[in-house]
ROVEXZA-95676 format. One record per residue (C-alpha): residue in one letter; x, y, z; residue number from 1. Coordinates in steps of 0.02 Angstrom, whole numbers, padded with zeros to 5 digits. Each point is the difference from the previous one (the first is absolute). Example, Ala and Ser with C-alpha at 12.3 -4.5 7.8 and 13.67 -1.06 7.14 Angstrom:
<sites>
   code       xx       yy       zz   pos
      a    00615   -00225    00390     1
      s    00069    00172   -00033     2
</sites>
This chain:
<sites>
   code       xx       yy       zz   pos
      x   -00487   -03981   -08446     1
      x    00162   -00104    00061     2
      x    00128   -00036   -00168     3
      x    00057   -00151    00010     4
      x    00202   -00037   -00011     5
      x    00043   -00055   -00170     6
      x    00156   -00008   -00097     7
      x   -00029    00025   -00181     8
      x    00197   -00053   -00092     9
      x    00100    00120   -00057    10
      x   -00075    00171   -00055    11
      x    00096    00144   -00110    12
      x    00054    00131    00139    13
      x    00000    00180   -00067    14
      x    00153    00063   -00106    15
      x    00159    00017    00104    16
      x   -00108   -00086    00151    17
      x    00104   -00119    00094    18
      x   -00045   -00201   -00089    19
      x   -00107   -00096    00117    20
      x   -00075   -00164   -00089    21
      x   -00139   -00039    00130    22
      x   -00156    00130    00050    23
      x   -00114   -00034    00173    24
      x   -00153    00088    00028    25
      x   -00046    00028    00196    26
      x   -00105    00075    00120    27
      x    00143    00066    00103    28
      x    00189   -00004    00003    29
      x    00126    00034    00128    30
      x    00162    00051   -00021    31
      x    00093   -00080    00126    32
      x   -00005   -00132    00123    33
      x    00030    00064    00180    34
      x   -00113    00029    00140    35
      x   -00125    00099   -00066    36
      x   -00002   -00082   -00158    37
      x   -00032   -00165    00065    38
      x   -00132    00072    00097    39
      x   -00105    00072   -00147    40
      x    00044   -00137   -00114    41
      x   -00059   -00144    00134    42
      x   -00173    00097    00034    43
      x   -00029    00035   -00155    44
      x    00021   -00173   -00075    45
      x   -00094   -00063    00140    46
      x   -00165    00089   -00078    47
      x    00046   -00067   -00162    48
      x    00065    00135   -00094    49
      x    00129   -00026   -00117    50
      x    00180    00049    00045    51
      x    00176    00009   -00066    52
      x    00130    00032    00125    53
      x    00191    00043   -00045    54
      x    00128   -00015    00113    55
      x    00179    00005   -00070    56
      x    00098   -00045    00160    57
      x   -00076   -00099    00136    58
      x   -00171   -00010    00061    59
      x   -00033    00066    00170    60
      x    00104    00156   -00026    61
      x    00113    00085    00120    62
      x   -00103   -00037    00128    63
      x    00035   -00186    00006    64
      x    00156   -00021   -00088    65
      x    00085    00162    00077    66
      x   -00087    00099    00117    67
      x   -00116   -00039    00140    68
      x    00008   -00189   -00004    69
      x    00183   -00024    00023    70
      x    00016    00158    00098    71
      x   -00118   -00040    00122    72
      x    00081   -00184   -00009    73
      x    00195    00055    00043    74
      x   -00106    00118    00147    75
      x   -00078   -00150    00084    76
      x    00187   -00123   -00018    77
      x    00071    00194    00089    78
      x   -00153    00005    00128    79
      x    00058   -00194    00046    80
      x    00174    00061    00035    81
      x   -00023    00140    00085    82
      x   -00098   -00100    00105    83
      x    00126   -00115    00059    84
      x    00124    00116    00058    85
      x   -00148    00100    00105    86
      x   -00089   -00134    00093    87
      x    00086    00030    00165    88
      x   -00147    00135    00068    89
      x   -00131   -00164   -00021    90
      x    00127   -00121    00125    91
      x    00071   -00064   -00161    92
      x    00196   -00002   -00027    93
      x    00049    00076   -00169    94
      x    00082   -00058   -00123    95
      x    00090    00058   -00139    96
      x   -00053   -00067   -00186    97
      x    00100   -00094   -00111    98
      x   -00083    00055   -00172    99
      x    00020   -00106   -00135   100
      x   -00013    00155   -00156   101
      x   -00053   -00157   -00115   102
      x   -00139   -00068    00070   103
      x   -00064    00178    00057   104
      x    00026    00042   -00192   105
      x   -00103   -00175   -00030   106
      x   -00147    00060    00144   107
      x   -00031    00149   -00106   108
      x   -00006   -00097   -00176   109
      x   -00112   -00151    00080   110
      x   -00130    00127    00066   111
      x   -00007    00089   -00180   112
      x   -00008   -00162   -00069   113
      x   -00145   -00074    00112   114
      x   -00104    00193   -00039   115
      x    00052   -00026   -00192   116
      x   -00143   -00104   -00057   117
      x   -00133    00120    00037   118
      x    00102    00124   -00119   119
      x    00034   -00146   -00158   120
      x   -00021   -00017   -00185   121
      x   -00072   -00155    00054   122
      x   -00147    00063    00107   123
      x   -00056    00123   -00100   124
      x    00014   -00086   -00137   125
      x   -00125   -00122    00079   126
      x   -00123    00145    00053   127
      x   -00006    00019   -00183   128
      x    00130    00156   -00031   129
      x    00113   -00022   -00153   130
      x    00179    00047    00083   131
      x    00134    00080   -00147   132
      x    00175   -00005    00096   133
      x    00077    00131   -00112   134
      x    00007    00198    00021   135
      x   -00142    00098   -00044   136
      x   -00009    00155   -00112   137
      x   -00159    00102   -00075   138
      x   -00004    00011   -00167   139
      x   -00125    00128   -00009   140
      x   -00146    00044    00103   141
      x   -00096   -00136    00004   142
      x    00157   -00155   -00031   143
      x    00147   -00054    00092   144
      x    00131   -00128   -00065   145
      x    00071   -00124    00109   146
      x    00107   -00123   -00078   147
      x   -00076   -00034   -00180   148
      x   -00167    00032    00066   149
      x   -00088    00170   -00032   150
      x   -00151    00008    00121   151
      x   -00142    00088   -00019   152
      x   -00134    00045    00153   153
      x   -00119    00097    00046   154
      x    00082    00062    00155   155
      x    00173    00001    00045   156
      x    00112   -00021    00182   157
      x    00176    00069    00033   158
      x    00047   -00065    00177   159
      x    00181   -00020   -00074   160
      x    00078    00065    00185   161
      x    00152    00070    00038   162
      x    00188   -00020    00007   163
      x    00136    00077    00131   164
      x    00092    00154   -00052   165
      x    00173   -00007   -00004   166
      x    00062    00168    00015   167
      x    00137    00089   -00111   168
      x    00139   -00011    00127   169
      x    00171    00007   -00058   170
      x    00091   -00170   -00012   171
      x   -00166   -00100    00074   172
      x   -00009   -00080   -00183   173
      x    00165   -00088    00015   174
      x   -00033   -00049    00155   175
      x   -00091   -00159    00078   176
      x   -00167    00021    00089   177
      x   -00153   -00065    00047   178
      x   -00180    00074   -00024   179
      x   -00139   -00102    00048   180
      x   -00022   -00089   -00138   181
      x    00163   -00075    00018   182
      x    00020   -00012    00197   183
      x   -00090   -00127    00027   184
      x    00107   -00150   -00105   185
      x    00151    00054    00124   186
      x    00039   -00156    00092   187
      x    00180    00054    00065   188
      x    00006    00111    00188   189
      x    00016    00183   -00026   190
      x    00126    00057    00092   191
      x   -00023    00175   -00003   192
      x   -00163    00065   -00103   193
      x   -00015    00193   -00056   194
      x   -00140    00036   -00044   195
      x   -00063    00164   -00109   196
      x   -00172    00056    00052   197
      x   -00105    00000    00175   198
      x   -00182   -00011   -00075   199
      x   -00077   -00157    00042   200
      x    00089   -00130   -00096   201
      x    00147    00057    00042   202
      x   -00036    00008    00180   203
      x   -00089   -00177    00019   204
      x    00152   -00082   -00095   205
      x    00136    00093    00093   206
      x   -00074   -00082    00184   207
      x   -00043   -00160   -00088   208
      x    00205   -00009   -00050   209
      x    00046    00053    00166   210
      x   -00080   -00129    00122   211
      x    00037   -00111   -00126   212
      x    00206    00048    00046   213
      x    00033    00132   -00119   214
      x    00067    00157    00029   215
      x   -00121    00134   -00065   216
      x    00010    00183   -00053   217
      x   -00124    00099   -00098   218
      x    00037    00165   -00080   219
      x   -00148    00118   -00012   220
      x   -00007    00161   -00075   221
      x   -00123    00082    00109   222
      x   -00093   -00104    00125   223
      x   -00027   -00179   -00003   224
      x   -00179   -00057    00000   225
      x   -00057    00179   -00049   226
      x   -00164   -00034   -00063   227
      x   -00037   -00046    00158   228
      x   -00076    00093    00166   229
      x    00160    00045    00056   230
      x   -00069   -00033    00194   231
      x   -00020   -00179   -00024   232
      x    00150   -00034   -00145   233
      x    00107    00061    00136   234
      x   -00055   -00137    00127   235
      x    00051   -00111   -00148   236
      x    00154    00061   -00039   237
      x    00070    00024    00187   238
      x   -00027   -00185    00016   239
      x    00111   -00039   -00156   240
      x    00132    00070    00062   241
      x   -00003   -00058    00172   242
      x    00004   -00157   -00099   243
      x    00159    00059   -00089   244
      x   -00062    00058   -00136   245
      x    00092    00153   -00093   246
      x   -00107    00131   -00054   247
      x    00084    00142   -00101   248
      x   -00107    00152   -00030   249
      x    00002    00146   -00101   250
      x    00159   -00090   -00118   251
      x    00007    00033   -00182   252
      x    00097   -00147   -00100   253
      x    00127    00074   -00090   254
      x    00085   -00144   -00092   255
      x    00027   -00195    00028   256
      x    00135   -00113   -00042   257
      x    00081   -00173    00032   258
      x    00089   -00020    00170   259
      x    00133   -00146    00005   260
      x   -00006   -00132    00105   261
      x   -00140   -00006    00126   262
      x   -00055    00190   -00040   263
      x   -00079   -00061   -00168   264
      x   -00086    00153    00011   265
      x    00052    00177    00030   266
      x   -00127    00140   -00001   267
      x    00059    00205    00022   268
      x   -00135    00101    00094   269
      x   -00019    00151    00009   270
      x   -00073    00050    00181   271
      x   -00002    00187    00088   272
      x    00141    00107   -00073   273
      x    00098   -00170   -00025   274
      x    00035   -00160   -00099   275
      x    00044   -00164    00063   276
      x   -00006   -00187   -00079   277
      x   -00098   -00141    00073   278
      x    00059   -00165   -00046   279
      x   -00077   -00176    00013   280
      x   -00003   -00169   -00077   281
      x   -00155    00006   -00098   282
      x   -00128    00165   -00067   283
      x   -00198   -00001   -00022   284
      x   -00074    00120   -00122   285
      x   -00182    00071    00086   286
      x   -00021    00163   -00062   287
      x   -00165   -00019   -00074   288
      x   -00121   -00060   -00125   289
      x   -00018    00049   -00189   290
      x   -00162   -00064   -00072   291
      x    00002   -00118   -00167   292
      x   -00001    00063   -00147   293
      x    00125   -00032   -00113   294
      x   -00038   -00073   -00178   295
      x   -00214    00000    00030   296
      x   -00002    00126   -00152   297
      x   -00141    00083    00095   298
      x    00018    00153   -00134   299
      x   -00059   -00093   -00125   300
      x   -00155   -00040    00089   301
      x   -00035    00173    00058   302
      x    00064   -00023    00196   303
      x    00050    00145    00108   304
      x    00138   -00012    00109   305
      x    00157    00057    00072   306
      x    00116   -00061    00111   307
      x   -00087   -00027    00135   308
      x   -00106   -00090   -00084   309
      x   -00167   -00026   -00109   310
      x   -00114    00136    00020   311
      x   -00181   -00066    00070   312
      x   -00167    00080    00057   313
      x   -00099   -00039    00176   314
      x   -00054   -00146   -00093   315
      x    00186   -00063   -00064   316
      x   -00048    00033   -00175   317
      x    00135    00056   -00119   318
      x   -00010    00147   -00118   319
      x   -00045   -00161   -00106   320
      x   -00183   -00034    00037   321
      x    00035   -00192   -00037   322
      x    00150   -00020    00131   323
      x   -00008    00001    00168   324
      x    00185   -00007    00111   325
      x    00024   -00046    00196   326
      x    00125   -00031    00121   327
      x    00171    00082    00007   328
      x   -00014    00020   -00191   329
      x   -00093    00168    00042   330
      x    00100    00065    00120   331
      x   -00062    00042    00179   332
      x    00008   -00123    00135   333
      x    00107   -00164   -00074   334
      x   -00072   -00136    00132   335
      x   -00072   -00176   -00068   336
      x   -00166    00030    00097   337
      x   -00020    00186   -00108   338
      x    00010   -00107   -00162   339
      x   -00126   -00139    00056   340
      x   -00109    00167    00068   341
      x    00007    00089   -00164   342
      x   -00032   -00192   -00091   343
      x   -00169    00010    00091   344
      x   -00034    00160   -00055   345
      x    00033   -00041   -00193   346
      x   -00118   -00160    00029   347
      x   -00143    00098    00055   348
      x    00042    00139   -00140   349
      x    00054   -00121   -00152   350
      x   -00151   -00139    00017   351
      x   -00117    00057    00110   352
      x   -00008    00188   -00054   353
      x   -00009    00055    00166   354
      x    00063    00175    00067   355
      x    00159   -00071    00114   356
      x    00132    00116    00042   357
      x    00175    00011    00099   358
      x    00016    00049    00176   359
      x    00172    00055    00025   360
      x   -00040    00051    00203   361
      x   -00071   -00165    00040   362
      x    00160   -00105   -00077   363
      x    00099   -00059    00178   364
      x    00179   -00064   -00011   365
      x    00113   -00109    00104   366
      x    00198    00013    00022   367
      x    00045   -00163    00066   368
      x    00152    00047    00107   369
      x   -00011   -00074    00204   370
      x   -00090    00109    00038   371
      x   -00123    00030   -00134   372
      x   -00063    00144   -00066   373
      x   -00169    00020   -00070   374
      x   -00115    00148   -00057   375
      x   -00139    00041   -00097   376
      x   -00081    00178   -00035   377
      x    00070    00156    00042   378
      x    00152    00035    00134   379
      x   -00041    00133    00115   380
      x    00098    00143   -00084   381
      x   -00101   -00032   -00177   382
      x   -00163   -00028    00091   383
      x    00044    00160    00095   384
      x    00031    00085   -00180   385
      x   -00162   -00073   -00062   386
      x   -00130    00040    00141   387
      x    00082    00123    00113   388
      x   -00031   -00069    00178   389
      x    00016   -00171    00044   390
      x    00015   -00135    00160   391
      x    00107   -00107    00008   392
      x   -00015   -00154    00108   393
      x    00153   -00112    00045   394
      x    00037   -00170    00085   395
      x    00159   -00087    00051   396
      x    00028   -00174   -00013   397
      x    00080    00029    00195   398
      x   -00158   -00015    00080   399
      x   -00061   -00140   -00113   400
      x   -00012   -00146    00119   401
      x    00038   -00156   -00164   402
      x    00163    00130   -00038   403
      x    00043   -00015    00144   404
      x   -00007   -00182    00020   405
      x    00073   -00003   -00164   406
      x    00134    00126    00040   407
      x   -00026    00073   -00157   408
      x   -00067    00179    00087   409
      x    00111    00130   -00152   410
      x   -00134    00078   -00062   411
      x   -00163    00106   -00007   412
      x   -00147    00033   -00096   413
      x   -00058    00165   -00070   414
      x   -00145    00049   -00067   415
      x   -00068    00154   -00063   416
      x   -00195    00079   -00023   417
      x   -00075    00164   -00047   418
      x   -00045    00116    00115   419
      x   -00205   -00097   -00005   420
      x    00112   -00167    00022   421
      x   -00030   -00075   -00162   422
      x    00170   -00108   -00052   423
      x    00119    00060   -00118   424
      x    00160   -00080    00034   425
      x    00084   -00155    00116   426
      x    00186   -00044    00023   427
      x    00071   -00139    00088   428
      x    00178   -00063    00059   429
      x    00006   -00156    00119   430
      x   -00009   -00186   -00031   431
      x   -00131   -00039   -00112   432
      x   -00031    00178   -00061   433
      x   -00041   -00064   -00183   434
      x   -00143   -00115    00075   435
      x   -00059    00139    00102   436
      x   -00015    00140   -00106   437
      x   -00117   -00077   -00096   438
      x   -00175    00022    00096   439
      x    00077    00183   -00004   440
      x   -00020   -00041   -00212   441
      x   -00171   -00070    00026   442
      x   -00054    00163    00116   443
      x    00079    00136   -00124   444
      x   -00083   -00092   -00159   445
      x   -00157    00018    00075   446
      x   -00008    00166    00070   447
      x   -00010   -00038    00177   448
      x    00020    00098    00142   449
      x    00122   -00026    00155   450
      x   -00148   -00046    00123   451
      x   -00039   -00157   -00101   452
      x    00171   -00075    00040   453
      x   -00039    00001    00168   454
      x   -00161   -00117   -00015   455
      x    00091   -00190   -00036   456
      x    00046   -00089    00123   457
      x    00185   -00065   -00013   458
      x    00029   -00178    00081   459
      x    00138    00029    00148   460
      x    00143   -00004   -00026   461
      x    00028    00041   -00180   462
      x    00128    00152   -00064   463
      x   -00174    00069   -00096   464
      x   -00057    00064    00173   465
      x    00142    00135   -00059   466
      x   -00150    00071   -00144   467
      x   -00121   -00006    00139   468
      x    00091    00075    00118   469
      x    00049    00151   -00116   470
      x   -00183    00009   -00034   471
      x   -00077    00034    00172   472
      x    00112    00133   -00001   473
      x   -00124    00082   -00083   474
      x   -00114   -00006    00155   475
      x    00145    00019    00111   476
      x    00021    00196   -00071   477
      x   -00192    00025   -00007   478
      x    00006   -00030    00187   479
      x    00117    00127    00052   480
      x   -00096    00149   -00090   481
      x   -00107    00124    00098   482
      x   -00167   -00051   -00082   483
      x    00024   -00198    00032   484
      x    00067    00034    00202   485
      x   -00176    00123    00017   486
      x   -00093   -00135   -00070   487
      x    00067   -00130    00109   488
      x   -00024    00105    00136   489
      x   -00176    00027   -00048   490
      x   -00058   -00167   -00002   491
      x    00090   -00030    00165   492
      x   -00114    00128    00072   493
      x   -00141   -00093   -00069   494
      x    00046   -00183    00089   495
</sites>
């Protein structure tokens, strides 16, 4: 039977308990207010169960306020740019763009603020969620405090998220920087950005800077956009620096410091048997992602962790049998689509009783660079690892007649089967790859083989044809083996 939210005045806490003078009773709570959060919170309302949710920051999370909303925000003002100065292929002099850095900086807060409704205090408040705006810490197994409120529930959600590291190099704490939590209220051109890290986010923001007039270098310690198939990351990264981008490998940061004058910045390297210092105007911190959980007192409720993260099952249950956690809280892949994936799951689990569990090889992701990058399942040499032979069937966006007309021909598709054909993996770099890759998602959640990509029919001309077309190479290797030329030639002989 549902509870329903109540708030009883002020109840003694337990000796040497932190005071609290109001107590709410709840179905479910959820610690924290970003993507997956929200996502639980809103569907769970929706059925009319009762829910606190605590945010102590700003609803909508990283995600909106600092992550994939402004990011992908300061990409599209870049994509404009870049535009301009490469229209002359189309008949179309170039030009080259004045950028006004202010109203850029005032693109990327308008489109948070047009997406921030969905995310508000307001809005869930009218789907019937009480909202606490204060941090949230358990109490004991079964209670978390937020504010002077100690909640009690029957089952608990930590989708609290995750912060970037900022590594423990020498002088970087006296110095200015950026992460991306900060980047994004710039409203001054860069002249010369460094930037530490070549994973994704440092990547994407690094090309976004440059076409928008920056100078750009990123300092990698071993290869940028390493989590990657290095076939297709490669296509990437050749592009970015044809663009101008600078791309330092294989470079340990040794120390950073304040440059005068222009060279706010100066950062010593070392690289081969050498060091050297870069220098620029401005430096970005991307060197990863440290999940949240400072001050949650999860010890006190009985919570295993470590830094990585909380420990879960299949199910995202914590050693705590009351308290689920999702998203980049636990570790694993830290993408806004995981945590609203692992909020279904808890749904089904925490009020429907239902058996869900994660799929790690079914979870695609996109980097949005030009071109993009996109996979989901296994790259070849895992799926190699994992079932011995494989095929693997490619495409390039070359003989794609829309890339073409487009001029956006970079690119290829890759996909990889079992030796039977059934599909275990998909990457994609080209135009569009993060739109594409994702009947590859729909074909490797459901277990289907390579020869049922081959049966739509894509409208002409589309860059999709580029799945099909790496599909009928299926058929296109059956062909040339002995048994399928005999059998040809059999039924030849028979009219």
């Amino acid at each position: 039977m549902q509870r329903k939210l109540k708030s009883d005045g002020p109840a003694a806490p337990p000796a040497g308990a932190p005071a609290y003078s109001q107590e709410a009773v709840a179905d479910l709570c959820v610690v924290g207010a970003g993507s997956g959060g929200l996502s639980i919170a809103a569907a769970a309302a929706q059925l009319g169960v009762s829910v606190v949710l605590i945010e102590k920051h700003k609803m909508g999370g990283d995600c909106l306020n600092y992550g994939c909303v402004p990011s992908k925000a300061l990409i599209a003002a870049a994509r404009r740019a870049h535009l301009m100065r490469t229209s002359a292929p189309f008949g179309i002099a170039p030009a080259t763009p004045a950028v006004d850095f202010r109203a850029v900086h005032d693109h990327v807060k308008s489109v948070i603020a047009a997406i921030a409704p969905n995310d508000s205090v307001e809005r869930f408040t009218g789907l019937g969620v009480r909202v606490i705006q204060a941090a949230g810490r358990f109490l004991d197994r079964s209670t978390v405090l937020a504010g002077d409120v100690a909640i009690k529930a029957r089952r608990f959600v930590i989708p609290t998220g995750s912060s970037p590291v900022v590594p423990p190099i020498p002088g970087l704490a006296d110095a200015p920087y950026f992460t991306n939590e900060t980047i994004f209220d710039n409203q001054q051109r860069i002249d010369h950005l460094i930037v530490i890290g070549g994973g994704p986010i440092g990547i994407e923001l690094a090309q976004a800077h440059l076409r928008l007039g920056s100078r750009v270098t990123v300092l990698e310690g071993m290869k940028a956009l390493g989590k990657d198939d290095p076939e297709l990351a490669e296509v990437v990264l050749s592009r970015l620096r044809a663009e101008g981008l600078v791309i330092r490998e294989g470079t340990r940061v040794e120390k950073v410091e304040r440059g005068g004058g222009p060279a706010g910045i100066r950062v010593t390297i070392a690289a081969g048997d050498g060091k050297e210092v870069v220098e620029g105007s401005h430096l970005l911190v991307a060197a990863g992602r440290k999940p949240n959980l400072l001050d949650l007192n999860l010890d006190a409720a009985g919570i295993k962790y470590d830094k990585r993260g909380i420990t879960v099952d299949k199910g995202l249950v914590t050693s705590n049998s009351k308290v689920f956690a999702i998203g980049d809280v636990v570790g694993g892949l830290q993408f806004t689509h995981v945590a609203n994936y692992h909020a279904g799951i808890v749904f089904r689990r925490a009020l429907f009783r239902l058996p869900a569990k994660t799929r790690d090889d079914i979870i695609p992701w996109v980097t949005y660079t030009d071109p993009e990058l996109a996979h989901v399942g296994l790259a070849e040499d895992a799926a190699r690892k994992a079932h011995g032979k494989v095929n693997v069937y490619r495409f390039p966006f070359h003989d794609n007649d829309r890339a073409q007309a487009e001029r956006v021909t970079h690119g290829f598709i890759k996909v990889v089967t079992t030796a039977k054909g059934k599909i275990v993996g998909a990457t994609i770099v080209g135009e569009h790859a993060g739109e594409l890759i994702q009947m590859w998602s729909l074909a490797l959640s459901q277990g289907m083989g390579i020869q049922a990509m081959t049966q739509w029919i894509s409208p002409y001309p589309t860059l999709s044809e580029v799945s099909k077309r790496a599909a009928v190479g299926y058929y296109a290797a059956k062909a040339g083996s002995p048994l399928a030329r005999k059998v040809i030639k059999w039924l030849r002989v028979l009219g």
